[in-house]
Residue, then its C-alpha position, 0 to 999 in steps of 0.5 A: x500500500x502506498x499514500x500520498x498526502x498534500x496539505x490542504x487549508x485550514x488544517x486539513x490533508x489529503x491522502x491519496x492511498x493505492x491498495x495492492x491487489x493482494x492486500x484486496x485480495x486477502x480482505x475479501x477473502x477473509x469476508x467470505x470466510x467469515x460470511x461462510x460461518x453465518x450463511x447455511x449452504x446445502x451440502x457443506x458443513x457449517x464454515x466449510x463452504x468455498x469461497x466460489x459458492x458463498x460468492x453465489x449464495x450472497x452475491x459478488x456486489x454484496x460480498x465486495x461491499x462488506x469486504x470494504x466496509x471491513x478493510x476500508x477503516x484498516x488501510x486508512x489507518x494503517x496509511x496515517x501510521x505509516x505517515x505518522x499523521x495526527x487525525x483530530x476528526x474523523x475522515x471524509x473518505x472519497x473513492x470511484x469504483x469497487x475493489x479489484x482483486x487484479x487491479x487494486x483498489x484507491x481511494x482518498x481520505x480528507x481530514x483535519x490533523x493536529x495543528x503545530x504551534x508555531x514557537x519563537x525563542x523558548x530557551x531563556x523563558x523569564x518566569x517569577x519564582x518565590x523563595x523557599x523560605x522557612x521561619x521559626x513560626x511555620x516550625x512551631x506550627x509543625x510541631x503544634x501538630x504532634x503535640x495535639x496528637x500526643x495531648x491527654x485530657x486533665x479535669x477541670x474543677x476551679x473554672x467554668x467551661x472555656x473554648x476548646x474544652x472537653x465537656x461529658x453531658x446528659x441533654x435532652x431537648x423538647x418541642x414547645x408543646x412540652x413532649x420529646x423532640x426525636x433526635x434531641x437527646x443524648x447521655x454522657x455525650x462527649x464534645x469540644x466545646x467549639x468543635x463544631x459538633x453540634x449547633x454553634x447556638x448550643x455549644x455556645x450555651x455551653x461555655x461558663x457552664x461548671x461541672x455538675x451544674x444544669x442548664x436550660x437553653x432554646x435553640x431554633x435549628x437552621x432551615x437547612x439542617x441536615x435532619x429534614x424533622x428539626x428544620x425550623x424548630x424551636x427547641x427547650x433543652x436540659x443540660x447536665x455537664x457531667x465532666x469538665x476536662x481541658x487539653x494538656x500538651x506534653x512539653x517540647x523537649x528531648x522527652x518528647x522527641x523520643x516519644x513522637x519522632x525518631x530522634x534522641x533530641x528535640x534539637x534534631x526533630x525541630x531540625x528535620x521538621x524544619x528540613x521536611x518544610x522546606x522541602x514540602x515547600x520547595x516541591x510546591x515552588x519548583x511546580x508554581x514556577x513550572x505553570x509559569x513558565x507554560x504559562x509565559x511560552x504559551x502566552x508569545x506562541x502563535x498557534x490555532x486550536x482547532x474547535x474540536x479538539x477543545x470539544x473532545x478536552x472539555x468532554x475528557x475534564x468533564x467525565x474527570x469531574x464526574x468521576x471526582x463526584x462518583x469517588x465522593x459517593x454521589x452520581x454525577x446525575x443527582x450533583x446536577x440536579x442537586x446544583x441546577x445544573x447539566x453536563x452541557x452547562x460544565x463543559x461550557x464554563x470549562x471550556x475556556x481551560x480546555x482550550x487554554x489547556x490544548x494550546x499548551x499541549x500543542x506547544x510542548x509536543x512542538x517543543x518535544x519536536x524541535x528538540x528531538x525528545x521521545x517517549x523511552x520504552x523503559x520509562x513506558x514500562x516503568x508507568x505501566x508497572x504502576x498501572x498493574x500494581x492493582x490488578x491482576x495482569x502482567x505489564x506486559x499483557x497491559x502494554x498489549x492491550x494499550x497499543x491495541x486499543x491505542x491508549x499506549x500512544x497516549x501514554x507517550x505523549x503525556x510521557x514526552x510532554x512532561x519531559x519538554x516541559x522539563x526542558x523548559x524549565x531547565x533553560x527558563x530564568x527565574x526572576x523575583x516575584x512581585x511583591x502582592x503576588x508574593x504575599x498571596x503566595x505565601x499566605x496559602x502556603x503557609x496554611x499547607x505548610x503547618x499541615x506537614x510534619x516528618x512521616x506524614x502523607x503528602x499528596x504529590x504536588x501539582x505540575x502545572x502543565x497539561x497532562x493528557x487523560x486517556x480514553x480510547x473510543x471505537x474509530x471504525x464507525x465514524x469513518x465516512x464512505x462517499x462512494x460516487x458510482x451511488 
């Protein structure tokens, strides 16, 4: 088989394809031997009819046109593999006459591929970059951390109930007609006054109370309360506070360090908090900086991203965010209804990042060409071993089916983007950032960073850059047939 292709505008190509009698020859054969095992013929078994009898039992025409419609999808494909071509659509496929097993047979397919990007300079990209900067401050907070978790409960029996005390009680609440409220009521329940466990109007009744002493209070539950029977109502409650106890946190000292951590001293924890801040926060400095440089290329590169690819990465978001809402125990159908909202109206408000994340997409595979990077078979491996960790078949047999049903090219792609990118940021120049921007950054930073303590699970931090989904989807259907002679 052989194929010529000629650009045409708009991103689109021509591909004129030449198929060899032989290659004709063998698919309409293996239709009629397919055709054979569904046709009953008298005198054969089931399957075992020649090729001459099925042809005069379903007819010449008939044979030839299902031949086709089989092969037709295979050798356009196989003509896109062979030019390594980037179909983003689905072909308009023109052709004049039938297939000939002595001549062959030719036809030609139009279609939209993957635009380039045009790049300028990308070496010596200039991004602004924060400081990995740790104080005293965000050390103490750390350790704050292991000291709640080490604290213990001491009674409380020379003041009334303050914030953040534990308090043991008995309540029991009632309707305005005098009788029980379903519900309402609970003994030796224990809380944290300002936990946020029960209603902030109850808890709030709560604080200057004294061991052993009762209470009664009204509270009128919120209309939007959980529990559909309470909303709205007016509810007398008796309180007993059985128990009054208050949080007592061990000392920061070499005691400590050996009970909580590792460590002899509490000079050594305090510095390998420290050195897991800095390096919590030096993995979310180097990502920040690494968005920023995508963000500075993509904002002087020239490039046109086609509509449908922008429909096909807004559909891949929105079925990543319904599957974020199916892990949280929710169909997708029910948040919709829940939001008043549909999927249609999802994928319209994400489809600015969808092409914002396309165009950047476009521009790292530009990148990958102009510097000759490609995806490593090892490094393919080594993601797909990840992959059969949780099931029960070889990478091996996973590596199969990716290339069959093409997700392993995807794969490559997300692989060889990644390492642009990373070429990218090797050659960009950081320069300081202003200083309101620095300020915003350092604010959230601070909030992740009181959560990091040595040992503690830390999610990976976010690249940044596009990363590519993969999904697979049948493409035999959607190929066109114009067939003229019609």
């Amino acid at each position: 088989m052989t194929a010529n292709v000629t650009k045409l505008e708009d991103n689109k190509i021509l591909i004129e394809v030449e198929v060899s009698p032989e290659a004709v020859q063998k698919g309409v054969e293996a239709k009629a031997r397919e055709l054979g095992k569904q046709v009953k013929v008298p005198g054969f078994r089931q399957g075992k009819a020649p090729r001459r009898v099925i042809e005069n039992r379903v007819g010449r025409d008939y044979l030839y046109m299902e031949a086709l419609q089989d092969s037709l999808p295979a050798w356009y494909s196989a003509a896109v593999v062979e030019n390594d071509l980037r179909p983003i659509d689905a072909p308009k496929i023109d052709f004049d006459g039938t297939l000939d097993e002595e001549e062959g047979f030719k036809f030609s397919a139009t279609v939209e591929v993957r635009p380039e990007a045009t790049l300028g300079e990308y070496k010596g990209v200039e991004a602004p970059k924060r400081e990995v900067e740790i104080d005293d401050e965000n050390v103490q907070g750390a350790l704050k951390e292991f000291q709640d978790q080490f604290a213990t409960l001491a009674a409380v029996e020379d003041r009334p109930v303050q914030e953040g005390d534990f308090v043991i009680l008995d309540y029991k609440g009632e309707g305005l007609s005098g009788g029980a409220v379903e519900g309402a009521e609970a003994e030796d329940y224990m809380m944290e006054v300002g936990g946020g466990e029960l209603l902030p109007e109850f808890e709030q009744n709560i604080v200057g109370m004294s061991a052993g002493e009762r209470k009664q209070f009204g509270v009128t539950f919120p209309l939007d309360y959980e529990e559909e029977s309470l909303r709205g109502q007016a509810v007398l409650f008796r309180v007993h506070v059985k128990e009054v106890k208050e949080r007592e946190l061990p000392p920061l000292d070499d005691e400590f360090a050996k009970e909580a951590s590792e460590f002899e001293t509490m000079e050594e924890f305090r510095a390998a908090v420290r050195g897991q801040l800095e390096e919590s926060l030096g993995q979310r400095v180097e990502a920040e900086f690494r968005g920023r440089v995508l963000d500075e290329l993509a904002r002087r590169t020239e490039v046109t991203v086609p509509g449908v690819m922008v429909n096909e990465k807004a559909e891949e978001m929105a079925d990543a965010f319904e599957r974020s809402v199916r892990a949280q125990g929710i169909e997708p159908e029910q948040y919709y209804q829940l939001a008043g909202s549909t999927r249609e109206e999802v994928k319209e408000r994400i489809r600015d990042d969808a092409a914002d994340t396309v165009k950047k997409e476009l521009i790292l595979d530009a990148v990958a060409v102009a510097e000759g990077i490609k995806a490593d078979e090892h490094e393919v491996m080594h993601q797909i071993e990840h992959l059969a960790q949780d099931t029960d078949r070889s990478p091996k047999e996973i590596a199969a089916t990716m290339r069959r049903n093409g997700t392993y090219v995807l794969l490559e792609e997300e692989i060889v983007r990644s390492q642009a990118l990373d070429f990218l940021v090797q050659n960009a120049v950081p320069v300081p950032m202003p200083e309101e921007e620095m300020e915003e950054q350092g604010e959230a930073a601070e909030t992740e960073e009181d959560d990091v303590v040595p040992g503690a699970g830390e999610a990976a931090p976010e690249a940044g850059e596009a990363r590519v989904e993969a999904s697979v989807q049948a493409g035999e259907g959607a190929t066109q047939i114009d067939n003229r002679e019609e």
